[in-house]
N, C-alpha and C positions, 0 to 999 in steps of 0.2 A: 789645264785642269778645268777652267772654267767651262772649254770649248767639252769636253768629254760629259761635264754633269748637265749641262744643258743637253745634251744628244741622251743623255741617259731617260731624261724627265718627261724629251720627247717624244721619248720609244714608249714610256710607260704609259704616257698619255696616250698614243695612237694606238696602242693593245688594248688598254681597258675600253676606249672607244669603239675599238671593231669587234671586241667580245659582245660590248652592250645591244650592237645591230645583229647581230644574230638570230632569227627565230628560237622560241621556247619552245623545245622540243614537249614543253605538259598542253601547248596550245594550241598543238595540230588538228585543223577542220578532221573530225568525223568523219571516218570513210562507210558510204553504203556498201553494205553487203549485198551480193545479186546473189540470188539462188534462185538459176533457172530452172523451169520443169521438163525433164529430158525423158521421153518417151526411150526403155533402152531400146526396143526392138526399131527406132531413127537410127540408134548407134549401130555400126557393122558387127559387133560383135552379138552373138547369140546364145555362147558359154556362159553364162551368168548365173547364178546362184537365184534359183528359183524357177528360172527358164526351165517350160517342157513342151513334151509335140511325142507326136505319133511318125512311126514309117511303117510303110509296105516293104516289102523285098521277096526276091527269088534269088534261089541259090541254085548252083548246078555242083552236085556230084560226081562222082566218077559213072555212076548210071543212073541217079536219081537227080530229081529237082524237091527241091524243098521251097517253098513259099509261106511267107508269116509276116508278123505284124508284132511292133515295138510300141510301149508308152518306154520315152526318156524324161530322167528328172533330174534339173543339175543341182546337184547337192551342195557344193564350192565351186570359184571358179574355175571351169575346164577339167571338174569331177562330176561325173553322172553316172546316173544307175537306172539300167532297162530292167524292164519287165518284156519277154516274148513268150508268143502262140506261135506256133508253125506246124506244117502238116508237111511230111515227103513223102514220095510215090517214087516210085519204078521199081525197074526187072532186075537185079544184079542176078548173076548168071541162069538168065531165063525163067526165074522164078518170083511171082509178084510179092511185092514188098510196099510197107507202108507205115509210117509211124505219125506219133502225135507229139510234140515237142511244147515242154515249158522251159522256159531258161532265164535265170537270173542274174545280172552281167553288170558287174562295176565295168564304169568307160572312163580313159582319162585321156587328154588331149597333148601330146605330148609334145607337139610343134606345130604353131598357128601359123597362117604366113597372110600379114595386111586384114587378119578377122574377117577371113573369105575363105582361107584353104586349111585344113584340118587333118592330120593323120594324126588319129586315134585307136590307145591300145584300147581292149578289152582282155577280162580275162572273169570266168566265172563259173554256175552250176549248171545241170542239162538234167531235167527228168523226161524221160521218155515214155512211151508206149510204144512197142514195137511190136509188128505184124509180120515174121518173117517162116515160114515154114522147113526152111533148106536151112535152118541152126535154133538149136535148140533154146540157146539163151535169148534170142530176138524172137521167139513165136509166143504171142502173148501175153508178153511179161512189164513190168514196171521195170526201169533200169535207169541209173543213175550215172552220174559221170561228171567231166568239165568240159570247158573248152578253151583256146586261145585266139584271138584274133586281132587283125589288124585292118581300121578301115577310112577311107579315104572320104574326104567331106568337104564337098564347095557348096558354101551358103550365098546366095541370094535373097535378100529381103525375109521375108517367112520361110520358104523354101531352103532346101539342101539334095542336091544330087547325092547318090550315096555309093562307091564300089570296096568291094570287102572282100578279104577272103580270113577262113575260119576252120580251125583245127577242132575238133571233136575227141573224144575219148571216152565212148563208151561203149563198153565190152569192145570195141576195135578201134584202130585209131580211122580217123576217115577229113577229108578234105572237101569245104564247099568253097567255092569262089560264086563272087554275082555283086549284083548291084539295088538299089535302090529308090527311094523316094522319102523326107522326111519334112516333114512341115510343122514351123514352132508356135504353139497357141499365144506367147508372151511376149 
């Protein structure tokens, strides 16, 4: 009995002792905060909320070429919204043809791969002017419509290569494929 209260008194001694070396967890040195300043356009990504830029492009119709110019502006991340100017030209069935193109185009990125490769939807409005004499509704008329499209985007530093292709729908449905140029001011 003896041997047991002495082992008891022992244990309680060597607890309360190894509790007392303990650190006080209210006496932990001060951790600095670092907040570096991180240029985003260092970072690879260029989807960012607030990020914008311009592109050129040509597009090939089925007999026309269209060539225009984008401001983008990302609203969220991997949500943007263009503003385009674009002018098309050619002959569909031997008769000259020409329009003037504004379009207003929500873009969202729907799969990134390593914030370098990009395949982004589009979908949005198309006002035109249309110069077409061989149909009555394209010969010098304002005309409205949408579009849908789907385009492909590998970023490099400020740069982005750009290959697209894009559904139309006014007054007919019509298909351009092509490519690009896009370069981000931020």
């Amino acid at each position: 009995m003896k041997n047991n209260l002495l082992s008891i008194i022992i244990l309680l001694g060597s607890l309360t002792f190894s509790f007392g070396q303990q650190p006080n967890p209210e006496k932990r040195p001060k951790q600095v905060k670092f907040k570096p300043k991180i240029n985003k356009m260092d970072m690879q990504s260029v989807h960012f909320p607030g990020a914008a830029g311009v592109d050129i492009y040509v597009y090939k119709g089925e007999k026309t070429t269209m060539i225009g110019a984008n401001y983008i502006h990302y609203i969220l991340d991997g949500l943007a919204i263009k503003g385009a100017l674009a002018y098309e030209q050619g002959t569909p069935f031997q008769i000259p043809y020409e329009a003037w193109y504004f379009k207003l185009i929500p873009q969202y990125s729907l799969i990134k791969i390593k914030e370098k490769l990009y395949i982004n939807i589009n979908a949005g409005g198309v006002v035109t002017y249309d110069a077409y004499e061989a149909y009555e509704p394209l010969d010098s008329q304002i005309n409205f419509g949408g579009l849908l499209g789907v385009e492909l985007e590998y970023t490099f530093g400020r740069l982005a290569l750009l290959a697209n292709f894009e559904q139309q729908y006014v007054q007919t449905a019509r298909s351009f494929a092509g490519g690009g140029l896009r370069y981000f001011f931020n």
